[in-house]
C-alpha positions as CSV (number, residue, x, y, z in Angstrom):
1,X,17.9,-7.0,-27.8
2,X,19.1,-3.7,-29.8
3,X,17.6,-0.7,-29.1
4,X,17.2,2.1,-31.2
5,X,20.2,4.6,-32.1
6,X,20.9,8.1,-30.5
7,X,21.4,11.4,-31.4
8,X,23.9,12.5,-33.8
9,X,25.7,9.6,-34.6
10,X,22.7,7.5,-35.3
11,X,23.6,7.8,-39.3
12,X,26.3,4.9,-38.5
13,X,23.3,2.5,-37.6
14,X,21.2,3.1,-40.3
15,X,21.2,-0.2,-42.1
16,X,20.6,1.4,-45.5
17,X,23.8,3.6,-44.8
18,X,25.6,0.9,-43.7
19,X,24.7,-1.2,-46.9
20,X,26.3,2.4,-49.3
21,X,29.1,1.8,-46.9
22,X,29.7,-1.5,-47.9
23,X,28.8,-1.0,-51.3
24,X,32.0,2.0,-51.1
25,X,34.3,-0.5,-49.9
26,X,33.3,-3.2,-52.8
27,X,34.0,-0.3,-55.8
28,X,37.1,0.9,-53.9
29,X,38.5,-2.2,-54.0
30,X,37.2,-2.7,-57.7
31,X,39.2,0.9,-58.7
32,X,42.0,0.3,-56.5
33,X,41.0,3.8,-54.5
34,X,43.6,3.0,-51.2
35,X,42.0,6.3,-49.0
36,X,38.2,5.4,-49.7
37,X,38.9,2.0,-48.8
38,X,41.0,2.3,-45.4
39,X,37.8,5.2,-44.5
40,X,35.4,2.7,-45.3
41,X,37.0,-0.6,-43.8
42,X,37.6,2.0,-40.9
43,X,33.5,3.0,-40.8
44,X,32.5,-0.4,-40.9
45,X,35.4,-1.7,-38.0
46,X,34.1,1.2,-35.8
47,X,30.0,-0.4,-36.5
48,X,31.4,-3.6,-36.2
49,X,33.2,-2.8,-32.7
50,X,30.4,-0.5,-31.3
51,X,27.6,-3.6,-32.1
52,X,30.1,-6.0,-30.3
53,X,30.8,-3.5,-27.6
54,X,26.9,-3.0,-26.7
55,X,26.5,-6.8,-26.9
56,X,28.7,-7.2,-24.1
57,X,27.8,-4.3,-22.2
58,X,25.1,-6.1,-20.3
59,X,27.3,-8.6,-18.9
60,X,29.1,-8.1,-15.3
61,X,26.7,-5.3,-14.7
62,X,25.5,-5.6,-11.0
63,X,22.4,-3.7,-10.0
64,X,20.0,-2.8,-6.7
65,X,17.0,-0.6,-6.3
66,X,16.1,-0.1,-3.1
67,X,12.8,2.1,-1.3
68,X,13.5,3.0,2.1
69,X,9.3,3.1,3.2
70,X,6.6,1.0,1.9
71,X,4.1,2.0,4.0
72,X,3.2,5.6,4.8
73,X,0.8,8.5,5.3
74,X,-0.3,11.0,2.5
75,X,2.2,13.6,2.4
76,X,5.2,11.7,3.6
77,X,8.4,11.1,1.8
78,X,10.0,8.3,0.7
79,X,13.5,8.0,-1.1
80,X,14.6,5.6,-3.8
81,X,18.2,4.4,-3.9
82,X,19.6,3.1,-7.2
83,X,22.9,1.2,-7.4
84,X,25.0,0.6,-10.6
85,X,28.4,-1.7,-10.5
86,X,30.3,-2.1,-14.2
87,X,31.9,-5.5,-12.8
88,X,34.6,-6.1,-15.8
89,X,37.0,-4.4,-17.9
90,X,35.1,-2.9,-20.7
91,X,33.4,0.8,-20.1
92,X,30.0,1.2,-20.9
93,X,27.4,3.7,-21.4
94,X,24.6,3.4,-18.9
95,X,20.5,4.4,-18.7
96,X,18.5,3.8,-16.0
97,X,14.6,3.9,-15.5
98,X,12.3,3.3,-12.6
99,X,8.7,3.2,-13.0
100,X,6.6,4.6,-10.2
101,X,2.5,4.9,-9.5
102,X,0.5,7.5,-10.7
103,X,-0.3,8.8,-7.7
104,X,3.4,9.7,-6.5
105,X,5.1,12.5,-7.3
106,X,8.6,14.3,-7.5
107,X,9.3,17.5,-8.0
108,X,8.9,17.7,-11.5
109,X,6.1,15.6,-11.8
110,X,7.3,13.1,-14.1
111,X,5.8,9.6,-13.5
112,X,9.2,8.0,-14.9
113,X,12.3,8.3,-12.9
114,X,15.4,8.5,-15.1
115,X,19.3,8.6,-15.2
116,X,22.2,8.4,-17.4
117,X,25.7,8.1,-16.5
118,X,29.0,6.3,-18.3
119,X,30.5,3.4,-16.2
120,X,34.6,2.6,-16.7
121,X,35.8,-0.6,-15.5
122,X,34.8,-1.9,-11.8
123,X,33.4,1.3,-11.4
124,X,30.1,2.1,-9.5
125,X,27.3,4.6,-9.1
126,X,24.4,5.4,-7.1
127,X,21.0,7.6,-7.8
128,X,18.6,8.5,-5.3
129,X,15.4,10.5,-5.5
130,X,12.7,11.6,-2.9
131,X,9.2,11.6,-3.7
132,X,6.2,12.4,-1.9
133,X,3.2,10.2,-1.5
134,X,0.0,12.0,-2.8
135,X,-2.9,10.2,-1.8
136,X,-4.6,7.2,-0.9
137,X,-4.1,3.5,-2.4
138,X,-1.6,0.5,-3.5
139,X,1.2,1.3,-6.1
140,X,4.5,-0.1,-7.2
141,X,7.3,1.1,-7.7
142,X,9.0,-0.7,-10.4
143,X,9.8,-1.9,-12.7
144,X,13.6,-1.6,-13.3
145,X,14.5,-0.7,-17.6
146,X,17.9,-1.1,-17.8
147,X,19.9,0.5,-21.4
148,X,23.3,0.1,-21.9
149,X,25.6,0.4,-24.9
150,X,28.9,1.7,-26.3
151,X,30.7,4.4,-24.9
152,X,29.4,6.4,-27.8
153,X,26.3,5.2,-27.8
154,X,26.1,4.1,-31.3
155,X,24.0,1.0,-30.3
156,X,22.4,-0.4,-26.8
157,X,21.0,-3.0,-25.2
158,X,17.9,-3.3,-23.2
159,X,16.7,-5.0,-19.9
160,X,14.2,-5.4,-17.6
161,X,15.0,-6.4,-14.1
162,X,11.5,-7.5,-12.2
163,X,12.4,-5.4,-8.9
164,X,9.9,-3.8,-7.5
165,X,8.4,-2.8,-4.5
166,X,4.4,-2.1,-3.3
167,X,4.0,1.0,-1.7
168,X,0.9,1.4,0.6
169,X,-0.6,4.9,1.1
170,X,-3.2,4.7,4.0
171,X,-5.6,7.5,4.2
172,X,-4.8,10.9,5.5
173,X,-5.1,11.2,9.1
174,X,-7.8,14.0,10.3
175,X,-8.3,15.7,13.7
176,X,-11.7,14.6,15.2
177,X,-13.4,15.8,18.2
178,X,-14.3,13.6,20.9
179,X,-17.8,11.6,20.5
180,X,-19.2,9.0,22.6
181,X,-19.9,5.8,21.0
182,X,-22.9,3.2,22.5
183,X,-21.2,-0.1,24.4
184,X,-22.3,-3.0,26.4
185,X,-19.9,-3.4,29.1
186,X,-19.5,-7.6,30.2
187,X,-16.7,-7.4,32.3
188,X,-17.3,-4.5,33.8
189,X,-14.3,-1.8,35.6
190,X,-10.5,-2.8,36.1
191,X,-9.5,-4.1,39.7
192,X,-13.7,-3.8,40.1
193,X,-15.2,-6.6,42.1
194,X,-16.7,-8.9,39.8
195,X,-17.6,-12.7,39.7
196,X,-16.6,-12.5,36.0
197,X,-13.0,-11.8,34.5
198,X,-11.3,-11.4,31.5
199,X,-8.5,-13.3,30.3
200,X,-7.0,-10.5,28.7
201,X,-5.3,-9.3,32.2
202,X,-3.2,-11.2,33.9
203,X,-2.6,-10.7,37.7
204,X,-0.4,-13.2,38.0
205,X,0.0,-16.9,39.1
206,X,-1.4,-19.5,41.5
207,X,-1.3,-22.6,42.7
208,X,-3.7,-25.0,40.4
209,X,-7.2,-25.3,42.0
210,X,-9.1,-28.1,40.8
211,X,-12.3,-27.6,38.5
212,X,-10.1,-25.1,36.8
213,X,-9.8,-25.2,33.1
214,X,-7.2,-26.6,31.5
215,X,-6.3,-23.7,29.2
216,X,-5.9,-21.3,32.2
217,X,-2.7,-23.3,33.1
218,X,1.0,-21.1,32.7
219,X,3.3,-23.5,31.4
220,X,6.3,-21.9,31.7
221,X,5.7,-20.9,35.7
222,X,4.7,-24.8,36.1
223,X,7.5,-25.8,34.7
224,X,9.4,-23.3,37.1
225,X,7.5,-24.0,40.0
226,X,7.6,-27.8,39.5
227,X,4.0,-28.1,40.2
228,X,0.8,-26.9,38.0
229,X,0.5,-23.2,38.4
230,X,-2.8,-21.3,36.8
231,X,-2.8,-17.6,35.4
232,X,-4.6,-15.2,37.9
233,X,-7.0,-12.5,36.1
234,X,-8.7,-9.2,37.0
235,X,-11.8,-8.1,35.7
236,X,-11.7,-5.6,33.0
237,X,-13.6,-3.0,31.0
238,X,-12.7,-3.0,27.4
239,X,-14.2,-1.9,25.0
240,X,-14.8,-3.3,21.3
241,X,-15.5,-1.4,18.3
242,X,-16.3,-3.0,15.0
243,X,-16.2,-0.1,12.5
244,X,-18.3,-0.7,9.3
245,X,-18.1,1.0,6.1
246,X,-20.8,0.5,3.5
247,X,-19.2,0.9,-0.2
248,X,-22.1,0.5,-1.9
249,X,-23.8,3.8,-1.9
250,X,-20.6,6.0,-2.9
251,X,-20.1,3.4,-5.4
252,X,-23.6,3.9,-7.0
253,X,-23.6,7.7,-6.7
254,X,-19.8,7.6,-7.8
255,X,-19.2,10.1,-4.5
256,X,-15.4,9.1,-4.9
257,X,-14.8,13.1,-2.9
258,X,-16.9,11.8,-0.3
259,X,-15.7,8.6,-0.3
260,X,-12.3,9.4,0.6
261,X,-13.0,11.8,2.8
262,X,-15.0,8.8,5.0
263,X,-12.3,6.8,5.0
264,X,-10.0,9.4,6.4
265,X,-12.4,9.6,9.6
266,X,-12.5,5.5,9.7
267,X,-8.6,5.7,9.8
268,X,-8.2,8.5,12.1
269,X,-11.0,6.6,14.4
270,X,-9.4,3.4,14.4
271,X,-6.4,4.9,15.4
272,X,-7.5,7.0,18.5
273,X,-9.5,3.8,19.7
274,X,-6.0,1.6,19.2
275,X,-4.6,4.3,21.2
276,X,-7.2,4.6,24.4
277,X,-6.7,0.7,24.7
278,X,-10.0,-0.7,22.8
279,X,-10.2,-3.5,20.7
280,X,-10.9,-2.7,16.8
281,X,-12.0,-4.4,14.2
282,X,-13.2,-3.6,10.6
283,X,-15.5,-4.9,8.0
284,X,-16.8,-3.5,4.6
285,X,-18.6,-4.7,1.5
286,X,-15.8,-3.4,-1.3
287,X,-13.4,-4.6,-3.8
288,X,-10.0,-5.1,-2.0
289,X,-7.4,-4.1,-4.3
290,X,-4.5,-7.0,-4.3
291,X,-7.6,-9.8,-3.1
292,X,-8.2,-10.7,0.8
293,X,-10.8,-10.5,3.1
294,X,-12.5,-6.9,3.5
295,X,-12.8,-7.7,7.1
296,X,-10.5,-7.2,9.8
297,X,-11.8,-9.0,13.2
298,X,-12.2,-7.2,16.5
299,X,-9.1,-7.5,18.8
300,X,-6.3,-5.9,20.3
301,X,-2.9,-6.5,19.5
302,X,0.1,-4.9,17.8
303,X,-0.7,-5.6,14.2
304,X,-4.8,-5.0,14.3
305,X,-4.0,-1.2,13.3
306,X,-1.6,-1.9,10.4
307,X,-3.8,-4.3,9.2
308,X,-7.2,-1.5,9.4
309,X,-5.1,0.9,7.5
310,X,-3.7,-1.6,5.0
311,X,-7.6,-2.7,4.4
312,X,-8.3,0.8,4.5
313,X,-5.8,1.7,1.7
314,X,-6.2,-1.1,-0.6
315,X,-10.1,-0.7,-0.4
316,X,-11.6,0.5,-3.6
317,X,-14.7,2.2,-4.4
318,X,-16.3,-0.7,-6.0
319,X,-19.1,-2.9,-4.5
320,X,-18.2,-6.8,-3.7
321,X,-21.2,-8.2,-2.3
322,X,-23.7,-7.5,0.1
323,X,-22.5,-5.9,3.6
324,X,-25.8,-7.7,5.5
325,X,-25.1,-10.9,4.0
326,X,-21.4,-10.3,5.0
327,X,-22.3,-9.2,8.2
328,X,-24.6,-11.9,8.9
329,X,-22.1,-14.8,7.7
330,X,-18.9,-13.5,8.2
331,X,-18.9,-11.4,11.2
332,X,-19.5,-12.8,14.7
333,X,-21.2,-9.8,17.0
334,X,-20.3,-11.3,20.5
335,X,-21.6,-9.4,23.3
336,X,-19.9,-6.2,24.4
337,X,-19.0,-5.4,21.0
338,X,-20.7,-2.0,19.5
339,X,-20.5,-0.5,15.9
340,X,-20.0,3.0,14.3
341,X,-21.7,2.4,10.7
342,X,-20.6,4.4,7.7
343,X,-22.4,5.3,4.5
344,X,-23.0,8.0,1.9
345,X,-26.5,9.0,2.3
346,X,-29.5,8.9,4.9
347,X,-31.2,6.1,3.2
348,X,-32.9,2.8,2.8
349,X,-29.1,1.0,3.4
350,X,-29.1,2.8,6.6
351,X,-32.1,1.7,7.9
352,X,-31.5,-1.7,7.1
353,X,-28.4,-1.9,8.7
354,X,-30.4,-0.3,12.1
355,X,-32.9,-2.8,12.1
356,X,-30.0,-5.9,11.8
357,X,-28.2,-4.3,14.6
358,X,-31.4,-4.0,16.9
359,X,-32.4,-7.7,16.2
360,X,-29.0,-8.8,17.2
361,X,-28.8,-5.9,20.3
362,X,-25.9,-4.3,19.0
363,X,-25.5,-0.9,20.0
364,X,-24.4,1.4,16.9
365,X,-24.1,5.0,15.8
366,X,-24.4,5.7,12.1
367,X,-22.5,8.6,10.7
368,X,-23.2,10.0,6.4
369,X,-21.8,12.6,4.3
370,X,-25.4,13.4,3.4
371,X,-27.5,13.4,6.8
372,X,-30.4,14.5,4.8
373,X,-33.3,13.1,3.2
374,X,-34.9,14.8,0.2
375,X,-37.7,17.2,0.3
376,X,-41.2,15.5,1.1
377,X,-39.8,12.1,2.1
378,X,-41.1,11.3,5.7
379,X,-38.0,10.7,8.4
380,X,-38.7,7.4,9.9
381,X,-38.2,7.1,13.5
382,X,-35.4,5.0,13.2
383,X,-32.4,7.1,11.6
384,X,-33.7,10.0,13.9
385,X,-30.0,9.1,15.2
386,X,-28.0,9.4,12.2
387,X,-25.4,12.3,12.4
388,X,-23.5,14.2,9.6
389,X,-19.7,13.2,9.1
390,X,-18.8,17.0,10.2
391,X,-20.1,16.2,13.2
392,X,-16.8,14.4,14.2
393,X,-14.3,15.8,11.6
394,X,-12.5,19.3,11.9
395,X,-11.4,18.9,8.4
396,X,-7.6,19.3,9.9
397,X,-4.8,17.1,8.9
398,X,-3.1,15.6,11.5
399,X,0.8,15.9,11.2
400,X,2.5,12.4,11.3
């Protein structure tokens, strides 16, 4: 596909100008006028030759973009390599383009990443930018325009290469202080002596006793041992966090400021739980931005924190759903797990959600942007325990 002419030597693809052309060359002939009809054959061989040349331009051109982070932290930086190969005999002129999301940024704040550069035969290039993530969400970067031509750029062709890459932007990690959060312990204390234990530590292995179930049976150490061995456990504390964030009220007041601001504290949270050894989990009642679940199970492994942070940074601030209902049909509140229940404002969501956690004897802690009620509305006695979000955020970015 042609694309449109540049700069000063557009004139020559003009269609009108090149019909006078032609229409020069016909009279010349006519008149017998030898110098105006060698200038104009020549005019019309140099079109001719450029349309050809830009035709062929596109093929043999090898290309590669490449992002060396797809996941990162507000404030970090990311850099975008672009490659270039002119795989045949015939020079070219070359424009590249890369699309990226609104909500990165380079230096000069453009939201299209461009460059030019001529190509001779079997010759390469390469392009790289760096660009900073800005804030929260899911963007791509891509995708790829390619526009190539003539070495004089009298005419080009156009393509678009469907490379891209998503770039996730979890919320900004803040500093908190230190708050104790409700449990209910099962287990009980490490090495602590218990009837009960929890198959999460493993001491080591036995012979198998009989009675035993069958799923407590090591394999590998059987097939070692030659004879059944069973896996050995300690009792454990451990606790389980299931952190819930209600979208609805920011969604209705459209607090996007405070919005993002509580999702900072759910991200820094879940990651200085991961860190002391507890299990996490996550669940919320808004729009997930890409589809999936908007709920993230309590556990403890290596890819339950990603997973929080990816939730975290694709959720959006759009209601899907009702969080009881998605509590109460999606979520299974085993025993020992507690709950740290965000929310805009003081209100009658958060005194729902204290009622459903005390029929199911969950312990939870709610924390608001707004701890307050408005003037003349009586307190009830049940969000006497609600506490302000600055009661656990310094309002200090944490340096990754």
């Amino acid at each position: 596909m042609e694309g449109q002419d540049r700069g000063v030597p557009s004139l020559f693809t003009i269609t009108l100008i090149q019909f006078f052309v032609g229409v020069l060359l016909f009279i010349a002939l006519i008149y017998g006028h030898r110098d105006l009809t060698v200038l104009t054959l020549l005019v019309l061989g140099v079109i001719s030759g450029a349309r050809l040349w830009a035709r062929m331009s596109l093929s043999g051109l090898k290309y590669h973009l490449w992002v060396d982070k797809q996941k990162v932290f507000p404030g970090e930086n990311l850099t975008i390599k672009l490659s270039a190969e002119n795989a045949k005999l015939l020079p070219i002129w070359l424009e590249m383009k890369v699309y990226i999301g609104s909500l990165l940024q380079v230096s000069s704040g453009e939201r299209v990443l461009t460059k030019e550069s001529s190509l001779l035969w079997y010759q390469s290039t390469h392009f790289q930018w760096e660009l900073t993530a800005e804030r929260r969400g899911v963007y791509q970067i891509g995708p790829l325009y390619i526009l190539t031509g003539d070495l004089f750029s009298f005419f080009s062709r156009h393509k678009r290469a469907e490379e891209s890459y998503p770039i996730i932007v979890y919320p900004r990690l803040v500093s908190l202080k230190s708050i104790s959060l409700p449990r209910r312990d099962f287990f009980g204390a490490p090495r602590a002596k218990s009837p009960l234990q929890d198959p999460i530590y493993i001491l080591g292995t036995r012979d198998y006793q009989d009675g035993q179930p069958s799923k407590y049976i090591h394999w590998k150490a059987s097939a070692r041992q030659h004879r059944l061995q069973e896996k050995v456990f300690e009792s454990t504390q451990q606790e389980k966090v299931l952190l819930v964030v209600n979208v609805e009220p920011f969604a209705r007041r459209r607090a996007e400021e405070d919005f993002e601001r509580t999702l900072e504290v759910v991200a820094s949270l879940a990651v200085r739980m991961e860190q002391q050894g507890h299990s996490v989990g996550l669940v919320t009642n808004g729009a997930v931005k890409g589809g999936g679940p908007p709920i993230v199970p309590v556990a403890r492994n290596h890819q339950q924190l990603p997973a929080i942070l990816e939730l975290l940074a694709r959720l959006q601030m759009k209601p899907d759903g009702d969080l009881k209902d998605l509590l109460h049909h999606k979520v299974a509140l085993t025993w020992g797990i507690s709950c740290v229940y965000f929310s805009h404002k003081e209100d009658e969501t958060v005194f729902f959600a204290k009622e459903y956690f005390a029929q199911r004897k969950t312990p939870v802690v709610f924390f608001v942007c707004q701890p307050h009620l408005p003037a003349g509305e009586e307190r009830p006695e049940v969000l006497r325990k609600v506490y302000c979000l600055d009661d656990i955020c310094t309002h200090k970015a944490e340096s990754k």
